[in-house]
C-alpha positions in Angstrom: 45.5 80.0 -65.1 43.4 81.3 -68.2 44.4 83.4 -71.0 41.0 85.1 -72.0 40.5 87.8 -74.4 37.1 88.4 -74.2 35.7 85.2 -72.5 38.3 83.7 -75.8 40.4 81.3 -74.7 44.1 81.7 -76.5 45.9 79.1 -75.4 45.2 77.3 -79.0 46.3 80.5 -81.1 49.5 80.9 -78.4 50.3 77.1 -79.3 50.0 78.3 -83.1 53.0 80.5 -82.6 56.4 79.3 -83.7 58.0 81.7 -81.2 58.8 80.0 -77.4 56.5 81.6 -74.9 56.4 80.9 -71.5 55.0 82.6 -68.4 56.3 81.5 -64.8 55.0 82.3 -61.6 56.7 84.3 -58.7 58.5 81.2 -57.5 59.4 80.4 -61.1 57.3 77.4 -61.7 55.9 77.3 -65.5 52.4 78.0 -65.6 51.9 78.6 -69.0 54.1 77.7 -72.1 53.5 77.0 -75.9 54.1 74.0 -77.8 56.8 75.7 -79.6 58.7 76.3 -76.0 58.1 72.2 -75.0 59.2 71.2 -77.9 62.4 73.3 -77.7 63.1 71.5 -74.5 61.8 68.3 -76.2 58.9 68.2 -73.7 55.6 65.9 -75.3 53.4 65.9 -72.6 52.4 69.2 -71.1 52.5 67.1 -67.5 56.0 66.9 -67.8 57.1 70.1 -67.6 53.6 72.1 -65.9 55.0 73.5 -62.3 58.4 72.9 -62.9 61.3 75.1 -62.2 64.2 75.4 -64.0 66.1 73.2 -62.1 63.9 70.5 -62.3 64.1 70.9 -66.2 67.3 71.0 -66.6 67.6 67.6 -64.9 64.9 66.1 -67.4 66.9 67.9 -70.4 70.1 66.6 -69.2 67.7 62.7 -69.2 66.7 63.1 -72.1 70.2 64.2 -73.9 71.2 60.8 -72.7 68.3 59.2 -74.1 69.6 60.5 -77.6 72.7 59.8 -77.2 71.9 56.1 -76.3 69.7 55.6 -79.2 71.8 57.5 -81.7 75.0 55.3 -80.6 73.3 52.2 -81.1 71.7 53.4 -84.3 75.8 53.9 -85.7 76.4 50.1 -84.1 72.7 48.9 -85.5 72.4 47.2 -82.6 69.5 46.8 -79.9 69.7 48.7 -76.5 
């Protein structure tokens, strides 16, 4: 999908945003969504969330929650994982 103003391609000025912005299509797969919005979801690759539902990010949320929560507890022990 493009975002064109004028043959301009936004997507770099959308990602300049700090506010979450994402578009979804009629099955609610994300189409389109800022770097602000991945980040909010803790998303670094735009792969990992492009044409996923909310179900299927909730599941990588609740993945990498855990992933946190295994590094911060073994941060407090200062021991490896």
């Amino acid at each position: 999908m493009t975002f064109c103003v004028q043959n301009i391609d936004i997507r770099p000025i959308l990602d300049l945003i700090p506010l979450q912005i994402a578009y979804r299509d009629l099955e609610g797969k994300h189409i389109y969504f800022n770097k602000s919005y991945a980040s909010q979801l803790g998303i670094n690759k735009k792969e990992e969330l492009y044409g996923k539902k909310y179900e299927d990010i909730n599941e990588l949320i609740y993945n990498v929650n855990q992933i946190k929560k295994t590094d911060e507890e073994a941060l407090k022990r200062k021991t490896n994982i």
